[in-house]
TIDREN-216444 format. One record per residue (C-alpha): residue number from 0; x, y, z. Coordinates in nm, 4 decimals, always signed. Layout:
N
@seq->NUM | c1->X | c2->Y | c3->Z
...
This chain:
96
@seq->0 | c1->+0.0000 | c2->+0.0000 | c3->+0.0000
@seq->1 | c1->+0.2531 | c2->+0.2521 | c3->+0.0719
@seq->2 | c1->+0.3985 | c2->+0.1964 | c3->-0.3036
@seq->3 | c1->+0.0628 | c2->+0.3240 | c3->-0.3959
@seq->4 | c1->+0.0652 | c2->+0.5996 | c3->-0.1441
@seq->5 | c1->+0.4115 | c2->+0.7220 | c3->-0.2626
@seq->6 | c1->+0.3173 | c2->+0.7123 | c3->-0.6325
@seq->7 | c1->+0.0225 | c2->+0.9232 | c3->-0.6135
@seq->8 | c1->+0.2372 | c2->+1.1867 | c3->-0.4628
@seq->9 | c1->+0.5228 | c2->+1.1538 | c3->-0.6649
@seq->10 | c1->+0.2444 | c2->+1.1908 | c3->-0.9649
@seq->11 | c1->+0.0998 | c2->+1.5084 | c3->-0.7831
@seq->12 | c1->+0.4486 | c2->+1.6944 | c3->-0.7412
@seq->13 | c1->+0.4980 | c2->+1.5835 | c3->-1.1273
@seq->14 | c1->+0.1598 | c2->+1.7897 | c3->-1.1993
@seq->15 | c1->+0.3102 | c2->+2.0725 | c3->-0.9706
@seq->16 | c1->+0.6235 | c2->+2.0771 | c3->-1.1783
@seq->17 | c1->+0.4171 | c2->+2.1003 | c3->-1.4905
@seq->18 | c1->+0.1832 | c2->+2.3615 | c3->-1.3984
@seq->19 | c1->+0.5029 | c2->+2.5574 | c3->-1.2787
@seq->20 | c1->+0.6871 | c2->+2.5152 | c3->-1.5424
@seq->21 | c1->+0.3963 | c2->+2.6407 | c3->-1.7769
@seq->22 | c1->+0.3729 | c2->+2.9076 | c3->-1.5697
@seq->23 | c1->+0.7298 | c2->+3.0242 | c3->-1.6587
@seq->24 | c1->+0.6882 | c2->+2.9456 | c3->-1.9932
@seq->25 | c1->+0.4079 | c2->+3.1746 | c3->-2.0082
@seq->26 | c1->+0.5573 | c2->+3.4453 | c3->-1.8227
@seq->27 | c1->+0.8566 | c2->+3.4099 | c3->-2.0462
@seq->28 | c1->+0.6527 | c2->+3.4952 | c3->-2.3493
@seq->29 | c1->+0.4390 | c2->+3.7781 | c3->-2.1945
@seq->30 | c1->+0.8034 | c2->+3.9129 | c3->-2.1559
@seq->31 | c1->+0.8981 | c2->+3.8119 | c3->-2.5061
@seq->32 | c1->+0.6085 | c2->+3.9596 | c3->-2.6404
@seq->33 | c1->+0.6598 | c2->+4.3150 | c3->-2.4629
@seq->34 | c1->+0.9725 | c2->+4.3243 | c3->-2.5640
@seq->35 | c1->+0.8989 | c2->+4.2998 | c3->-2.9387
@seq->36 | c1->+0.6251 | c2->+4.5238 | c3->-2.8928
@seq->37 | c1->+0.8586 | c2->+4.7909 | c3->-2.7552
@seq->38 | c1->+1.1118 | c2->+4.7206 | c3->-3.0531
@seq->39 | c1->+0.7804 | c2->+4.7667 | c3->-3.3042
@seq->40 | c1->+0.6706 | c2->+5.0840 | c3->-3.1577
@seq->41 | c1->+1.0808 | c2->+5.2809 | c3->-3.1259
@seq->42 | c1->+1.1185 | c2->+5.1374 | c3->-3.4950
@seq->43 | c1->+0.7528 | c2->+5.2494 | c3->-3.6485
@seq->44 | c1->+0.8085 | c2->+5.5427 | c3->-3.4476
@seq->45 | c1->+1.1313 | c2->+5.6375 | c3->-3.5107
@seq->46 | c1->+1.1007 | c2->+5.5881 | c3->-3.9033
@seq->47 | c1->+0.7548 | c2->+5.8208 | c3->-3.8583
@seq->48 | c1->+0.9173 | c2->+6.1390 | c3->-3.6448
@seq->49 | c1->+1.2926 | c2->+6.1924 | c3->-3.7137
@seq->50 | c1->+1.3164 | c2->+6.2514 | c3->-4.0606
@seq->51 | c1->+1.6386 | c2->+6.4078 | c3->-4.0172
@seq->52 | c1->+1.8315 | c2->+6.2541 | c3->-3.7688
@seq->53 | c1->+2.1265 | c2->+6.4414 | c3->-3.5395
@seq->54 | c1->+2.2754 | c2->+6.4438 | c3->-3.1921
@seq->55 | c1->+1.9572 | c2->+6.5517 | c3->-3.0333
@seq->56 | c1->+1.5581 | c2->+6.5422 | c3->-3.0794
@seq->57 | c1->+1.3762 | c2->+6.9027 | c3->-3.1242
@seq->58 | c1->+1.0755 | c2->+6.9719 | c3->-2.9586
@seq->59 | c1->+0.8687 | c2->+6.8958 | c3->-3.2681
@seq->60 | c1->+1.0440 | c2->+6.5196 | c3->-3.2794
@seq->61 | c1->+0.9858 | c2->+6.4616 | c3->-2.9299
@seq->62 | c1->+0.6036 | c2->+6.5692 | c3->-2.9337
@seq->63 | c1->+0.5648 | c2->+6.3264 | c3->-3.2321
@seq->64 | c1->+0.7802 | c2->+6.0382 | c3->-3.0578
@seq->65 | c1->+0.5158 | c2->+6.1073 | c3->-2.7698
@seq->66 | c1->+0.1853 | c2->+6.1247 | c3->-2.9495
@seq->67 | c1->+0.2967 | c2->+5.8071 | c3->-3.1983
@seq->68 | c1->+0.4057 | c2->+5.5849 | c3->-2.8691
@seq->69 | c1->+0.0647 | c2->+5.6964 | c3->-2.7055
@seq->70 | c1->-0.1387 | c2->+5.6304 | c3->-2.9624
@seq->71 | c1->+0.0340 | c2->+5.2835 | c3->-3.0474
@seq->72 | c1->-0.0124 | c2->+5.1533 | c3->-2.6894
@seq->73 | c1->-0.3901 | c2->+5.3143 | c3->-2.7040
@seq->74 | c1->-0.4522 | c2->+5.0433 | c3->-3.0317
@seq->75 | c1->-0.2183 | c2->+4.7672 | c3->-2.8792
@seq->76 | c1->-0.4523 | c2->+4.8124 | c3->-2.5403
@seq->77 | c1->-0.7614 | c2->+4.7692 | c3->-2.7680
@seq->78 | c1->-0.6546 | c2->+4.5009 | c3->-2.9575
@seq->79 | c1->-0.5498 | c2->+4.3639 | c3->-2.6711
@seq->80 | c1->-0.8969 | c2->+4.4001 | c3->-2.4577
@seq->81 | c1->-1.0909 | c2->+4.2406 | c3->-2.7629
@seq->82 | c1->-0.8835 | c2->+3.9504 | c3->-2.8557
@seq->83 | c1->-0.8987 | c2->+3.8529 | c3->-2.4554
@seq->84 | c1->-1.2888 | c2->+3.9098 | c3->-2.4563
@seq->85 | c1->-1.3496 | c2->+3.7429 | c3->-2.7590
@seq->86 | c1->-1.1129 | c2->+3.4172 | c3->-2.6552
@seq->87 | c1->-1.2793 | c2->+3.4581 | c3->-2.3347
@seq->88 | c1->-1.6009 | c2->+3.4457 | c3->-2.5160
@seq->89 | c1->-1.5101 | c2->+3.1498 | c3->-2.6875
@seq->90 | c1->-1.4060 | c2->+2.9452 | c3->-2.4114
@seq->91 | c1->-1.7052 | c2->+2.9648 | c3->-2.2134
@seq->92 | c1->-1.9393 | c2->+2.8730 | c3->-2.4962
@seq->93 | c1->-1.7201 | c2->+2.5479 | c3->-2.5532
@seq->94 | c1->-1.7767 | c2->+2.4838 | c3->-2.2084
@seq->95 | c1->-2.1064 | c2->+2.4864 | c3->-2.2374
């Protein structure tokens, strides 16, 4: 009996392993994906509001940089909110 006893938890703490290793795997990507959303947004940005670039940004380059970055985040947050209300959406009419 205590072979069975000592399998079940070895099989839980192999579930705990899993789940915490998905969890770092996910947290990994969320990271991953920032990351290349930051690179998108300098490079987009960049290319939009320094036409002429030099050792320093003018006030016109910097209100650009400003207004581009906040309005990219603005449509990333949207896009964002309806991709996570429409898997949402989905899930709990397959559960259903």
């Amino acid at each position: 009996m205590s072979s069975l006893f000592g399998s079940s938890g070895a099989a839980t703490t192999s579930q705990q392993q899993k789940e915490q290793l998905k969890q770092q795997i996910q947290q990994e990507l969320a990271v991953a994906g920032a990351q290349q959303l930051i690179n998108k947004i300098t490079e987009n940005c960049f290319a939009k509001c320094i036409t002429r670039p030099g050792t320093s940004l003018g006030a016109s380059d910097e209100r650009c940089l400003t207004q581009c970055m906040t309005l990219y985040m603005a449509a990333f947050d949207q896009v964002s909110r309806s991709y996570v209300a429409r898997v949402s959406k989905e899930r709990n009419a397959a559960q259903q």
